[in-house]
C-alpha positions in Angstrom: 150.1 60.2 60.6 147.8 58.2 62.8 145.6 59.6 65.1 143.3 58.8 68.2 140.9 60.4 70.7 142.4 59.6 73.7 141.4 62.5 76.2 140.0 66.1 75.3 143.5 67.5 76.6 145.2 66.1 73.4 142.2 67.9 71.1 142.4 71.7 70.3 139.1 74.1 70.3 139.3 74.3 66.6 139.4 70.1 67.1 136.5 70.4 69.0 134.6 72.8 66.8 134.9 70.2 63.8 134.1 67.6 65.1 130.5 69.6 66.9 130.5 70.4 63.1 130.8 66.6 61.9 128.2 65.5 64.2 125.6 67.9 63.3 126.3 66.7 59.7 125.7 63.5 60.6 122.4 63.7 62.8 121.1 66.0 59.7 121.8 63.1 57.4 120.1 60.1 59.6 117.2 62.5 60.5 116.6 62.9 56.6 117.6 59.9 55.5 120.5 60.6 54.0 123.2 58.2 52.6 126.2 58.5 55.4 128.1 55.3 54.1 131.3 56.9 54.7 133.7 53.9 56.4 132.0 51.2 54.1 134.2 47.8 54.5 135.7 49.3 57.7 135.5 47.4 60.9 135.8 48.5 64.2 137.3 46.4 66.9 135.0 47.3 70.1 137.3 45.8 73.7 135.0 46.2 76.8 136.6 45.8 79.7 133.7 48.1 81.5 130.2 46.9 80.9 127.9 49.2 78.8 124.0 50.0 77.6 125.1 53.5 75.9 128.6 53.2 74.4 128.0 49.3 73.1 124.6 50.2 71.4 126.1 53.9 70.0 129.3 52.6 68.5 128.1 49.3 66.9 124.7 51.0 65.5 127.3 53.8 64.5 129.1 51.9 62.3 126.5 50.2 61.0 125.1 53.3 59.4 128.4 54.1 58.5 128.3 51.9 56.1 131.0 50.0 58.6 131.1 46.8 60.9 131.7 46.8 65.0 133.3 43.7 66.5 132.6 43.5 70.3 134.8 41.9 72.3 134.4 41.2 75.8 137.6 41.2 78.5 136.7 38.4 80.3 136.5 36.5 76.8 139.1 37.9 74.8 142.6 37.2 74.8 143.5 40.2 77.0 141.1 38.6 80.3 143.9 35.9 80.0 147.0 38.2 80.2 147.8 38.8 76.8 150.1 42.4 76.8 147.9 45.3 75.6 150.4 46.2 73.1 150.8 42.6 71.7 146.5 43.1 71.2 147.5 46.4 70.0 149.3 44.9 67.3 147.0 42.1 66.2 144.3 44.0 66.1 145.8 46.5 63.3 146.2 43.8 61.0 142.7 42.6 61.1 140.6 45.9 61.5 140.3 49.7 60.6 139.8 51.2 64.4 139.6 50.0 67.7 137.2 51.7 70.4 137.9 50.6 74.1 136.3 50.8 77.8 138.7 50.3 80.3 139.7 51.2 83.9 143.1 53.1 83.3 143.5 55.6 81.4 147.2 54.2 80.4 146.2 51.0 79.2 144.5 53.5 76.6 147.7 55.0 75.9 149.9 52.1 75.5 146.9 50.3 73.3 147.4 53.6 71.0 151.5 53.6 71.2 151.5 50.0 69.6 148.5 50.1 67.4 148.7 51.3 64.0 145.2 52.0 63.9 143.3 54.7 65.4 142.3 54.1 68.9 139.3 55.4 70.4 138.8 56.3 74.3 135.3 54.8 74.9 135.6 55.9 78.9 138.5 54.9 81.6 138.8 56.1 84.7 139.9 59.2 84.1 138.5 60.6 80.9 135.2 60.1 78.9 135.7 62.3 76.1 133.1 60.9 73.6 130.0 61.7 76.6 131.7 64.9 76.8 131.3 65.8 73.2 127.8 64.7 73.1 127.3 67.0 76.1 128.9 69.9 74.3 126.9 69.0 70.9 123.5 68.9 73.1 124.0 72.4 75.0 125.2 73.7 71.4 121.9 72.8 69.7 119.5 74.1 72.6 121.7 77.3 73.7 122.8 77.9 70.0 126.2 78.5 71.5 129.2 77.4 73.9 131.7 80.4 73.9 130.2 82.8 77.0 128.4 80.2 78.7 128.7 78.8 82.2 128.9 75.4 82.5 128.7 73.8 86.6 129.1 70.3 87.6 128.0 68.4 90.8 129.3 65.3 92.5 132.5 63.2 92.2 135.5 64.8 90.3 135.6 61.6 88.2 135.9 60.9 84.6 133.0 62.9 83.9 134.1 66.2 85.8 137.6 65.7 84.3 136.6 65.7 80.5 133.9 68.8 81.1 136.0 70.7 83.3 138.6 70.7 79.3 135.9 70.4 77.1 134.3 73.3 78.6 137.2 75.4 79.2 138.6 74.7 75.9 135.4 75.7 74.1 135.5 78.9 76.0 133.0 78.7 78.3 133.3 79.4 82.4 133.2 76.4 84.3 132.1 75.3 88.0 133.0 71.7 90.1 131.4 71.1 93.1 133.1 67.8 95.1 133.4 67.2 99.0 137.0 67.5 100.6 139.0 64.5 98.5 137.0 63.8 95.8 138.3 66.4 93.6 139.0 66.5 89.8 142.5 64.7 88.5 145.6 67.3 89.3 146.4 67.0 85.5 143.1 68.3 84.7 143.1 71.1 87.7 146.5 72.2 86.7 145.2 72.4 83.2 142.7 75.0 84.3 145.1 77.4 85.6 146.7 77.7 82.7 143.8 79.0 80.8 143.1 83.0 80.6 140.2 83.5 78.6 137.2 81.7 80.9 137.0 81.2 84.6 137.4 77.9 86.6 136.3 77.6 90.2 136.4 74.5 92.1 133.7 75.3 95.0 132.5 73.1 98.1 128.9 73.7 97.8 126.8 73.0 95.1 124.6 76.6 95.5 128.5 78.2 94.7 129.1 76.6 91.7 125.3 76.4 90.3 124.7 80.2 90.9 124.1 81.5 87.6 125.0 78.4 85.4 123.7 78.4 81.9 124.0 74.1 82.4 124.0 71.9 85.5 125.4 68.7 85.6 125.8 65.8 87.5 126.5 61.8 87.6 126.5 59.0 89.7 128.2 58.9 93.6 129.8 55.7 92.6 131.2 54.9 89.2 131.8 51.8 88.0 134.1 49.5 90.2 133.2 51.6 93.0 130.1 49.8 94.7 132.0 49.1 97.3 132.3 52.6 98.3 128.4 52.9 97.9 127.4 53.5 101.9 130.8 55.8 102.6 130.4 58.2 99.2 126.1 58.9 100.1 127.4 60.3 103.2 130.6 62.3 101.3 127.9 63.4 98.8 125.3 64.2 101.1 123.9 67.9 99.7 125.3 67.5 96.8 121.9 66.7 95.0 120.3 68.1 92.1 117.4 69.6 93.3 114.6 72.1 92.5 116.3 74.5 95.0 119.5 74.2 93.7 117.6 74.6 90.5 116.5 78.4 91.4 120.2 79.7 91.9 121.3 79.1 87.9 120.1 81.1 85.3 116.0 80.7 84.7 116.0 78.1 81.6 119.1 76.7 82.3 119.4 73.4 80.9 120.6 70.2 82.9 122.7 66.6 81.8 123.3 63.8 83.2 125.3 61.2 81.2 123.0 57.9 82.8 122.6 56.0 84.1 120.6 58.2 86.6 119.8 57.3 90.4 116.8 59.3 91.1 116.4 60.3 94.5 120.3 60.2 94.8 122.6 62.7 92.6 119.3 64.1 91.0 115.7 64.4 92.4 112.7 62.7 89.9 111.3 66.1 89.6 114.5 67.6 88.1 115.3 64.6 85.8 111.6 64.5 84.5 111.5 68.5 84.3 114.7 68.3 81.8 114.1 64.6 80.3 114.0 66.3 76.6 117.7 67.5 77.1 118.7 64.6 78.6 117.8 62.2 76.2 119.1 64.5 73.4 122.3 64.0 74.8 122.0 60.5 74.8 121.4 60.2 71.3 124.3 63.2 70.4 126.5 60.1 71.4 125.6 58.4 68.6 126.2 61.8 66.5 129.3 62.9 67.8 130.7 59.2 67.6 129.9 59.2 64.2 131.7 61.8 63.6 134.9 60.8 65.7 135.1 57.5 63.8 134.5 59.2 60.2 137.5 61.6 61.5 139.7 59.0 62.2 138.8 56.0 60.6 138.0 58.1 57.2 139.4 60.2 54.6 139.6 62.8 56.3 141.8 63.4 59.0 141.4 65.0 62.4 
């Protein structure tokens, strides 16, 4: 049967663990230059409906040492800028390639795109998930804290996309997780309700950042305004307003704790310099783990093996 990565609420922990497992696989093999051609004569069909420096460059260079070929294909050109039905796209597209990866606003033009498709369909961010950033995330705080299960895990800022996927990725890999947002910016209900249904790690949703960072094993953070959202620019710096990543904030999580931030970063903003530059190792490892860990999604679905 056909499968996708949609959002990290469809994937189990053990789902999660294997594909950690793939991705360290992977980055072994490019690090020693190791043959990886695993989705040779494969092409993935890339739709960007979103604009992107990180998920563009991962995917297509991805492939390519995959053994595979990425096809990108912008909205505005493509049929789908001129009001072509996702799922008549959906359908096309399976006869012509092995995969599809797609940035997009809503999170059910993902879904239908995977209904119709007969190809796997990949979630390369919407507006409510961004499970691929999320599983770099994981794969980075794996490789420098050894570990996942046990851990504390906080995040700062918007409950967007970002807060959605780490509040399940986290939860779901056994760690305790923190949100901090302002009064009606929180997480999606789906995602909150989610978290009450789980027994072995704690969730808090707190409305200050020194609650949620005291004693977190990883701090994280992103942007005030996501994409589509510059118009909100002026109105979310005064929502977020001490909601910054700071070196005081800093000294109320656990002494080494590491920090993420999925970038683009606005110093000054969500993060101070110092804080960035202080943890610019971790944060560019997770940067890279997107290449990993999407290497290891598309070999799931797009190869032999299934997820």
């Amino acid at each position: 049967m056909k499968k996708d990565l949609l959002k990290l609420l469809d994937l189990t922990r053990e789902d999660i663990t294997k594909i950690l497992n793939v991705a360290d696989q992977m980055k072994y093999n490019q690090k020693h230059g190791l043959s990886h051609a695993y989705l040779a004569g494969k092409t993935l069909a890339m739709i960007f409906e979103k604009n992107s420096t990180r998920t563009r460059v991962s995917f297509e260079t991805g492939m390519f040492q995959l053994g595979g070929h990425a096809l990108f294909l912008s909205g505005k050109e493509s049929q789908i800028g001129r009001g072509e039905p996702i799922e008549d796209t959906a359908r096309v597209l399976s006869r012509y390639c092995d995969g599809i990866m797609i940035r997009t606003f809503g999170q059910e033009e993902v879904e239908k795109l995977a209904q119709y498709s007969s190809i796997p369909v990949i979630n390369g961010l919407t507006d409510f998930a961004h499970p691929c950033q999320v599983l770099a995330d994981l794969m980075t705080i794996r490789e420098h804290m050894t570990r996942l299960e046990g851990l504390k895990l906080c995040f700062i800022g918007d409950g967007n996309n970002m807060a959605n996927s780490l509040i399940v990725g986290g939860l779901k890999c056994g760690m305790d997780v923190s949100v901090a947002c302002p009064e009606g910016y929180d997480p999606d209900q789906k995602v909150l309700d989610f978290a009450k249904t789980v027994t072995d790690c704690k969730f808090q949703l707190c409305r200050t950042p020194a609650e949620a960072a005291a004693d977190a094993d990883v701090v994280i953070t992103d942007v005030w305004a996501s994409m589509g959202q510059e118009g909100e620019k002026a109105k979310r710096e005064l929502a977020f307003a001490g909601y910054q990543v700071n070196d005081e904030l800093m000294k109320l999580a656990h002494p080494g704790a590491m920090v993420q931030h999925c970038l683009p970063a606005h110093r000054g903003e969500e993060i101070t310099a110092q804080v960035f530059e202080a943890h610019a190792n971790e944060i560019f490892d997770e940067a890279e783990n997107r290449l990993h860990a999407q290497k290891a999604v598309m070999y799931l679905l797009m190869g032999e093996e299934e997820l």
